[in-house]
N, C-alpha and C positions, 0 to 999 in steps of 0.2 A: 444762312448766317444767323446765329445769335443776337439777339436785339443787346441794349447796351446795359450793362449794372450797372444802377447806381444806389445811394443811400436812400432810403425811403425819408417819407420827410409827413407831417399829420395831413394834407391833404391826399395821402395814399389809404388813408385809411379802412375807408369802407370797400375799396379794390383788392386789398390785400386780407381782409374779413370773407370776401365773397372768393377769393382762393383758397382759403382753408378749409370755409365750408362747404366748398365744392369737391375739395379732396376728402371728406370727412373728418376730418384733423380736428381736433381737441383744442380747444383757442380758448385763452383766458383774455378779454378784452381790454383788462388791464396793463397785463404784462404785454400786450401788443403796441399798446399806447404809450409804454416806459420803454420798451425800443423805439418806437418812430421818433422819440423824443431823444433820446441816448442816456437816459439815468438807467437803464436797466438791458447792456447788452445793445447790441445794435439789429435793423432790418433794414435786409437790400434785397432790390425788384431790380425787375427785369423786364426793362421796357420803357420808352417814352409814352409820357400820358399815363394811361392807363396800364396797371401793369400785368404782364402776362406769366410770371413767376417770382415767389418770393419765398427767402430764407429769413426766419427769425434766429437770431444768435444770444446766450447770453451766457454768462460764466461756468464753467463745468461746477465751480466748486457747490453752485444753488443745489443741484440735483443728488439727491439721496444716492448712498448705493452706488451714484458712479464711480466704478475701477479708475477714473481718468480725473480728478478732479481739477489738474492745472491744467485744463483742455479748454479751448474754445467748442458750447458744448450747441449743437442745431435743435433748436424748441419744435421748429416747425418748417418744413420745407413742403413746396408746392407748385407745379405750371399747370397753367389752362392746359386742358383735357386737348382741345383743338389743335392746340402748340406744343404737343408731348412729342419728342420724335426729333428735336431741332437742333440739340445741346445745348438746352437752353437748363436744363437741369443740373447739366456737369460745368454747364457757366459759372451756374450760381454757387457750385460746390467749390470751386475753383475762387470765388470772391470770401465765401467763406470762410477759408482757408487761408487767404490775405489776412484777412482781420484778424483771427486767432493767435496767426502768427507772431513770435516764435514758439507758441506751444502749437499742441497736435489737434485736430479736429474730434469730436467726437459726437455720434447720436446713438436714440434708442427707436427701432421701427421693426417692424413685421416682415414674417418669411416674402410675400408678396413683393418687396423692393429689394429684398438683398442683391436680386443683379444688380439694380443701379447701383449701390456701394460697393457693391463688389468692384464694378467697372471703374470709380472715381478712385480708386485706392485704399479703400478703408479692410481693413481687417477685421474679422467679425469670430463672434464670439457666442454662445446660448449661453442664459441666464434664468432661472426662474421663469421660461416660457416667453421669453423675450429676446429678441437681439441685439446688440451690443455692439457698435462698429467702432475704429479709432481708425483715424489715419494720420500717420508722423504727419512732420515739418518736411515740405519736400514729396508727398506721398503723389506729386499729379504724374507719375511717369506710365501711370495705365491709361487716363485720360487721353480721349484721340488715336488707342493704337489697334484703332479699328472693334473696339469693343462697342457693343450697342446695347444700350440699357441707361435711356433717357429717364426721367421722371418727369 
């Protein structure tokens, strides 16, 4: 079972710092800080307490280049290494997907995760050596139908 999502809030802070850089992810400290606060996009974990996965979100239209820019667009997504396996990844793609709403979801990440997008719904795309996923309003119907490809 999925632990629970909720809104991250500033005493998440250095838990959801020590997610990202656990996942290698490229974190700007700032812009982590203007979501936990909500002037800039929102963050939601995954977990009581301490959290065990977290999505940063902020406006598609910030990001250069994005094909999608009325999108709610994913900065950063990440779950403990130990808790990969649990859906706790497609939880959070799934809350993500809340918030955005009524636009579509959109990220940019590496060959190495396209299953998991693949598996939550997103449509992908190559770009300049980059991947490209969107997935509509509506898109969780892959979600749960027996596809496995946690993050």
């Amino acid at each position: 079972m999925s632990p629970p999502i909720r809104r991250a809030d500033p005493d998440d802070l250095v838990g959801v710092m020590r997610l990202f850089d656990g996942a290698f992810l490229e974190t700007d400290p700032d812009r982590i800080r203007d979501q936990l606060t909500g002037r800039r996009g929102c963050l939601l974990v995954a977990g009581e307490g301490r959290p065990v996965g977290a999505v940063g979100l902020i406006d598609g239209a910030e990001i250069d280049d994005l094909p999608w820019p009325d999108s709610g667009y994913i900065s950063a997504i990440a779950v403990h290494k130990q808790r990969r396996g649990q859906t706790i990844g497609r939880s959070l793609i799934a809350a993500a997907a809340a918030w955005a709403a009524p636009r579509p979801l959109s990220a940019t990440f590496d060959e190495c995760v396209r299953p998991f997008y693949t598996a939550c719904g997103f449509t992908i795309e190559e770009r300049a050596g980059r991947l490209w996923g969107r997935r509509p309003v509506g898109g969780s119907e892959e979600i749960g139908k027996g596809k496995r490809a946690d993050h």
